[in-house]
C-alpha positions in Angstrom: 0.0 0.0 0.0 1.4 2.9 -0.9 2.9 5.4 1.9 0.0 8.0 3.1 1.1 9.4 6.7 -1.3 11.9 8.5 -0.1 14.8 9.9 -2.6 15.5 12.7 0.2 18.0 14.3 0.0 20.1 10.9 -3.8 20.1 11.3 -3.5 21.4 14.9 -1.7 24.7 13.7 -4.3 24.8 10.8 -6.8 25.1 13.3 -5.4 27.6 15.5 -4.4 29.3 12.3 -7.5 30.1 11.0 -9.3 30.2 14.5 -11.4 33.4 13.3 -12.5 31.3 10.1 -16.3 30.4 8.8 -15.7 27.1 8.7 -12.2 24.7 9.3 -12.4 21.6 7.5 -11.5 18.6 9.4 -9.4 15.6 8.1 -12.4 13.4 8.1 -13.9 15.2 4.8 -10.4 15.7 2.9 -6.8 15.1 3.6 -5.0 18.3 4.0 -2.6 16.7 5.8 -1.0 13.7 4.2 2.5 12.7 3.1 2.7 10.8 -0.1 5.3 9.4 -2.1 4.5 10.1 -5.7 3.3 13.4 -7.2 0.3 14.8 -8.2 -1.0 14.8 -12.1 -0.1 17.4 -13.6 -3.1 20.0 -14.2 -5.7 19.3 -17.2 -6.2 22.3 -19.7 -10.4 23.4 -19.1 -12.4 26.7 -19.6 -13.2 29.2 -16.6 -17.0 29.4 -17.0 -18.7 32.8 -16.4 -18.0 34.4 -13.3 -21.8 34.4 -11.6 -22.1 38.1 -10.2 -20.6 40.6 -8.2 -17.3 40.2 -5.4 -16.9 36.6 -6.8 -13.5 35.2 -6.6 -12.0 32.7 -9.1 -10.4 29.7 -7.4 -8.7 27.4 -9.0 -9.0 23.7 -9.2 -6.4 21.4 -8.0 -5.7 17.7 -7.2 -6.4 16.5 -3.5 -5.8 13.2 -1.8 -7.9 10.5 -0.5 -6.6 8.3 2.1 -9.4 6.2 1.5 -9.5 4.9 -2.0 -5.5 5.5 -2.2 -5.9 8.1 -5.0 -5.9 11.8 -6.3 -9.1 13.2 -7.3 -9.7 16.6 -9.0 -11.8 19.7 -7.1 -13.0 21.7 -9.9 -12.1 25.3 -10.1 -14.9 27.6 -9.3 -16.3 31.1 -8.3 -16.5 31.8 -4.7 -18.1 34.8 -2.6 -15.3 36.6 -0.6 -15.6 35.9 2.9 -14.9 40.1 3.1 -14.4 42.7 1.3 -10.7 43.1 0.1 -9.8 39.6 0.8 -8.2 37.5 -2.2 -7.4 33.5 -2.3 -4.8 32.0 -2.1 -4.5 28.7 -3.7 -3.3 25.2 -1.6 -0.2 23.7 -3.6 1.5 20.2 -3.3 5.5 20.4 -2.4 8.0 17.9 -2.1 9.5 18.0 1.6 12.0 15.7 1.2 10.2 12.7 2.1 6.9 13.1 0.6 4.3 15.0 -1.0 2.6 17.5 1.6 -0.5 19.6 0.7 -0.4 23.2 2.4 -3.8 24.2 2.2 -5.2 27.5 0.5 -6.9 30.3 2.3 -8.2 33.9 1.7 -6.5 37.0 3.3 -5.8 40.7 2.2 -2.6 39.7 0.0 -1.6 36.8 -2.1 0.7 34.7 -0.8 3.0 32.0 -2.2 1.2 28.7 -3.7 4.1 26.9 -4.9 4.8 28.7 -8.4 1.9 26.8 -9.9 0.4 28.4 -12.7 -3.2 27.9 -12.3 -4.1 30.1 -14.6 -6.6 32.6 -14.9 -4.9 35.3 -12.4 -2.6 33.0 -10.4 0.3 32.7 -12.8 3.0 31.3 -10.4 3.3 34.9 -8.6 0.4 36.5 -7.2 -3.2 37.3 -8.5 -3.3 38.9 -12.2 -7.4 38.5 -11.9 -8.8 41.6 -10.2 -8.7 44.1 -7.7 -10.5 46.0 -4.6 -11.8 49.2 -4.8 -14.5 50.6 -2.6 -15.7 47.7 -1.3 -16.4 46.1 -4.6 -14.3 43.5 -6.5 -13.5 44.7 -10.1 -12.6 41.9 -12.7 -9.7 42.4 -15.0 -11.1 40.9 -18.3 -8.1 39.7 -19.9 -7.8 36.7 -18.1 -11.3 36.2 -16.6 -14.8 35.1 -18.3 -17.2 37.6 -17.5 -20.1 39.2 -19.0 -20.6 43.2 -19.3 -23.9 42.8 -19.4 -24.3 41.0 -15.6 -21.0 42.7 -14.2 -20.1 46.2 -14.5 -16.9 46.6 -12.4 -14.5 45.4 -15.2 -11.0 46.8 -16.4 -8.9 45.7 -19.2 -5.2 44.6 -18.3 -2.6 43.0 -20.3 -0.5 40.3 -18.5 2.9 39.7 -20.0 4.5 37.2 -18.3 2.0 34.6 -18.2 4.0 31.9 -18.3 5.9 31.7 -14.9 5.2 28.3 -15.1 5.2 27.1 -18.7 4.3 22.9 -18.6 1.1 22.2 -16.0 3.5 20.9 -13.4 1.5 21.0 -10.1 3.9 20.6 -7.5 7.0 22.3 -5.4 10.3 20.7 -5.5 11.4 17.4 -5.7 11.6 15.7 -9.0 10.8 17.2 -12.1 8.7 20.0 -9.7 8.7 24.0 -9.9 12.1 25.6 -8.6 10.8 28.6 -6.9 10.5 30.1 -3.5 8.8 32.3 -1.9 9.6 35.7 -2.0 9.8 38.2 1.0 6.5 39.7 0.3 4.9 36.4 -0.2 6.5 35.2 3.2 5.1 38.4 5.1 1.7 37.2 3.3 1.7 34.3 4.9 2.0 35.9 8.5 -1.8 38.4 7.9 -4.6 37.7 9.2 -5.9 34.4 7.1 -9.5 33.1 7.2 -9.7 29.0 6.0 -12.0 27.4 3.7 -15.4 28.5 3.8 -18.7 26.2 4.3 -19.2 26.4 0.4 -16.0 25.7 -0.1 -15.7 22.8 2.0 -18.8 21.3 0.5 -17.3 21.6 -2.6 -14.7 19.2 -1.9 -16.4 17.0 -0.2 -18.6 16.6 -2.9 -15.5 16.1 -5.4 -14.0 13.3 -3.3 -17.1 12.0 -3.2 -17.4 11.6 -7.1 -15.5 8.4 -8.6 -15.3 9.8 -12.0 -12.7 12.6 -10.4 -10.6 10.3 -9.2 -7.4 10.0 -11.3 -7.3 6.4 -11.5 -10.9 6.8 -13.4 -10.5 10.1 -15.2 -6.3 9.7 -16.3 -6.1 12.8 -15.5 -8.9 14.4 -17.3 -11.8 15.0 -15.0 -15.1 15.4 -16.3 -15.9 18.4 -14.2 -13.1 20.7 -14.4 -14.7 23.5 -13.1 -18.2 25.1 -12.4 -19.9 28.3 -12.3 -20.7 27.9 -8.3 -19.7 25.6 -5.7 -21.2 22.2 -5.3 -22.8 22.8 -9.0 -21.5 19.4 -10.5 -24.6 19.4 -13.4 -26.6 21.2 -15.5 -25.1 25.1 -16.7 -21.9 26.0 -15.8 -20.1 22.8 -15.8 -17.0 22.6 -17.9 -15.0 19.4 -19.1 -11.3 19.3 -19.6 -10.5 20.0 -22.8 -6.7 18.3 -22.3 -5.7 15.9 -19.5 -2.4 16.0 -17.2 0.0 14.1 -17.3 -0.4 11.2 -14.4 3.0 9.7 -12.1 3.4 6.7 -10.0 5.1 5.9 -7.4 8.4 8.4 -6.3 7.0 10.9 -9.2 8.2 8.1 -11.7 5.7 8.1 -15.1 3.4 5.3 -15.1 1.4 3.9 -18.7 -0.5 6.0 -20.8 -4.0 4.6 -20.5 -3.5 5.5 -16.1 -2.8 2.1 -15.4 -1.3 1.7 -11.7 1.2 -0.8 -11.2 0.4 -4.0 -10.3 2.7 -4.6 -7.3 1.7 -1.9 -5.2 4.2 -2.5 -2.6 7.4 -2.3 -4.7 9.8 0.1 -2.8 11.1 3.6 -4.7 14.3 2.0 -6.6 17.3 2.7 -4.4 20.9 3.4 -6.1 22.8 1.1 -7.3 19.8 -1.1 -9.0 19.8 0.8 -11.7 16.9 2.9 -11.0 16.3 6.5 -12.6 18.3 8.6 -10.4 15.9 11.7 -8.8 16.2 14.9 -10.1 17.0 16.6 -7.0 17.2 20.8 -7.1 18.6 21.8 -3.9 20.4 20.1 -1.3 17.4 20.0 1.2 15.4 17.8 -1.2 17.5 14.5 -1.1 16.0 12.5 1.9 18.1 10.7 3.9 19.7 7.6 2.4 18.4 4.4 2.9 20.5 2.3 6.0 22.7 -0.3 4.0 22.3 -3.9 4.9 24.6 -4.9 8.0 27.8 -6.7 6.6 27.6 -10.5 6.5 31.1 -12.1 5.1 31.0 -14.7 7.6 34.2 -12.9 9.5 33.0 -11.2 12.7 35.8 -9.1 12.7 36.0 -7.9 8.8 32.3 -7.2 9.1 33.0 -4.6 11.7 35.3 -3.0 9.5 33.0 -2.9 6.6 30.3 -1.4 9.3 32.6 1.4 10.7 33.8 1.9 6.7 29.8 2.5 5.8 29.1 4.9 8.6 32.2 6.8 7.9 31.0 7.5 4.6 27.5 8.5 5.5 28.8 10.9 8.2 31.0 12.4 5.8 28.0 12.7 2.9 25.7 14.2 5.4 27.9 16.5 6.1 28.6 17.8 2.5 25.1 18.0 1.9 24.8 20.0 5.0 27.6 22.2 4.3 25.7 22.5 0.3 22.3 23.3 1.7 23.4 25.7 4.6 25.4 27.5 1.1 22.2 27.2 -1.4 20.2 28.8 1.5 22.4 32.2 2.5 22.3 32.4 -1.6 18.8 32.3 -1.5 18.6 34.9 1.2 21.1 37.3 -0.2 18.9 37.2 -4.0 15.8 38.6 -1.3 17.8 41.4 0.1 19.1 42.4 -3.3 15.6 42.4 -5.0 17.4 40.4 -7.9 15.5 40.3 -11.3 14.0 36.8 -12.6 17.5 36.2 -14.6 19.7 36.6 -12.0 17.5 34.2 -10.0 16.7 31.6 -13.1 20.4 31.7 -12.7 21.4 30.5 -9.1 18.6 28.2 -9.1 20.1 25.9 -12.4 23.3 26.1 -10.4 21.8 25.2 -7.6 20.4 22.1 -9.3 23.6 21.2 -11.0 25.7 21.5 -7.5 22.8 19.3 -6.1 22.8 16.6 -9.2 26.1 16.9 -9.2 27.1 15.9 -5.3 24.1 13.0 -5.5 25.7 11.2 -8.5 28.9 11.5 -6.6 27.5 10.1 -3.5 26.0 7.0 -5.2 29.3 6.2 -7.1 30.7 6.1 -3.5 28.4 4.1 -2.4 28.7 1.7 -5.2 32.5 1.5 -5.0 32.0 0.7 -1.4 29.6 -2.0 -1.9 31.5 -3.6 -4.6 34.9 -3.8 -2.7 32.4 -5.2 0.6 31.6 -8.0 -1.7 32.2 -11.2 -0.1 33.7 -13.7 -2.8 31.7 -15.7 -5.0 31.5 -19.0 -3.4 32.8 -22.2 -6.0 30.3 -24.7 -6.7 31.1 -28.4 -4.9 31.2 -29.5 -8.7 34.3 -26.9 -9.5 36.4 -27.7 -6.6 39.9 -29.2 -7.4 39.3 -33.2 -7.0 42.2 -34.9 -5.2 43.0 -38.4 -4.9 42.7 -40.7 -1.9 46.3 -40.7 0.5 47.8 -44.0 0.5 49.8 -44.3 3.5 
């Protein structure tokens, strides 16, 4: 079965969190706080239906978990009332932690702030909301990238967006492999410390409804659900419902692709291929994203005293990788701080973030080929079959 871990400590914060919210959604109608060990689908390509009326707020849909059936399943995108005037969503995002998959949930407060660098579309590009703005009291849609009609909704401006494309493939997850290399900026990290208000009842409803659908479930839809998004929450018929035009990509287990036609694989307990066994090596980006490494089996040549050797020679070596990877992270991250005081453009930081991927890939591959080396020269000899030892003749006295 494959790895799901609640994280009813993360739930706890959640709560006291959002204490002022309308309504916090427990773990008993959706996981928000699970670990697991392959990624998300990537995010299908669908139509934003009509917004519905006035101080409506697009939010966009996204793959959650169920413990229960082992799966994904897709919570259509859809138009919300604002909790309050001048509030804005902010959308949940899945993020490698270097274990797992963990879901941080969204929520709505007076600023954006970070949601992993997943473009969403419609507004949330990777960076903040491109969708609309505040004024007065009333929420006034920018019509470039939202579906709204003049004729129901007056409070309308025209924006162009350039940079659309943060995010250019419909990865929908933080980190680890193959995931968005971005962080969150200092404004999007003072975001996260405002006032927040959770999920609302509608909301909540929504999702429960969604998990309660098989046909959103990944493992029925290959990541193209059905109902990619609605006009209201809970509205899963009728008006207003939109299909995905184009499905996402699906991955199996450790963010590895599995078949085309969604297929799982049929040995749902195989372990994440470990180096050495010539399994696709991880495409780690920083240092902080390689888990620990897998304890080596204990030395068994036969010779008590040679497998204490090999035993001190294997700890050795993971004391001295851990603390490489240490020194490499503790680097990646005063880099990473010093971009955010200097306000560097988006070059600058495309920049230190590929060499902070090649540094990673770079020390990884080095540490397996140690590892290998070691394990070869720990090899206890081939024994010779009874058939292939040298035949001698009888003594004669």
């Amino acid at each position: 079965m494959r790895k799901t871990i609640l994280k009813l400590v993360w739930f706890t914060i959640l709560t006291v969190t959002f204490g002022s919210a309308m309504a916090v959604p427990t773990l008993g109608q959706f996981a928000i706080g699970v670990s697991v060990d392959f990624a998300p689908p990537d995010l299908p390509v669908y139509e934003q239906p009509p917004c519905p009326g006035d101080d409506y707020i697009w939010t966009p849909g996204f793959w959650a978990w169920d413990n229960d059936y082992d799966d994904y399943y897709w919570v259509p995108g859809t138009w919300v009332l604002a909790p309050e005037p001048g509030f804005f969503w902010t959308p949940g995002y899945w993020a490698w932690n270097g274990s797992g998959f963990f879901f941080t949930a969204g929520y709505w407060g007076p600023v954006v702030g970070f949601y992993g660098g997943v473009n969403y579309g419609y507004g949330y590009f990777g960076r903040g909301y491109e969708g609309g703005r505040w004024d007065r009291g009333h929420f006034y849609y920018n019509r470039e990238v939202n579906n709204v009609n003049v004729n129901i909704i007056h409070n309308t401006y025209n924006t162009t967006i350039v940079n659309q494309n943060v995010n250019a493939t419909r990865v929908s997850y933080n980190g680890g492999n193959g995931g968005i290399s971005v962080r969150a900026t200092a404004q999007e990290e003072a975001a996260a410390r405002e006032r927040h208000i959770a999920p609302v009842s509608a909301q909540v409803q929504h999702i429960q409804q969604a998990r309660s659908n098989p046909q959103l479930r990944s493992n029925e839809n290959h990541g193209r659900p059905p109902i990619a998004a609605t006009s209201r929450p809970e509205n899963f018929k009728g008006n207003g419902v939109v299909a995905a035009r184009e499905g996402g990509t699906l991955h199996g287990i450790g963010g590895r692709p599995i078949s085309g036609n969604g297929a799982r694989p049929e040995n749902r307990n195989t372990p994440p291929a470990q180096p050495g066994n010539n399994g696709a090596r991880p495409n780690f980006s920083h240092a902080r994203d390689i888990p620990a490494p897998a304890r080596p089996p204990a030395p068994n040549t036969g010779n008590p005293k040679l497998d204490q050797k090999y035993q001190q020679e294997q700890e050795k070596l993971a004391a001295k990788q851990a603390q490489e990877q240490q020194k490499l992270q503790q680097k990646q991250e005063q880099e990473h701080q010093n971009v955010q005081k200097q306000q560097a453009n988006e070059a600058k930081r495309q920049q230190m973030e590929q060499r902070h991927q090649q540094q990673t890939q770079q020390m990884a591959q080095r540490h397996e080929q140690q590892v290998q080396h070691m394990q070869q020269r720990q090899q206890p000899p081939p024994k010779q079959h009874p058939q292939q030892q040298e035949q001698h003749p009888p003594h004669k006295p």
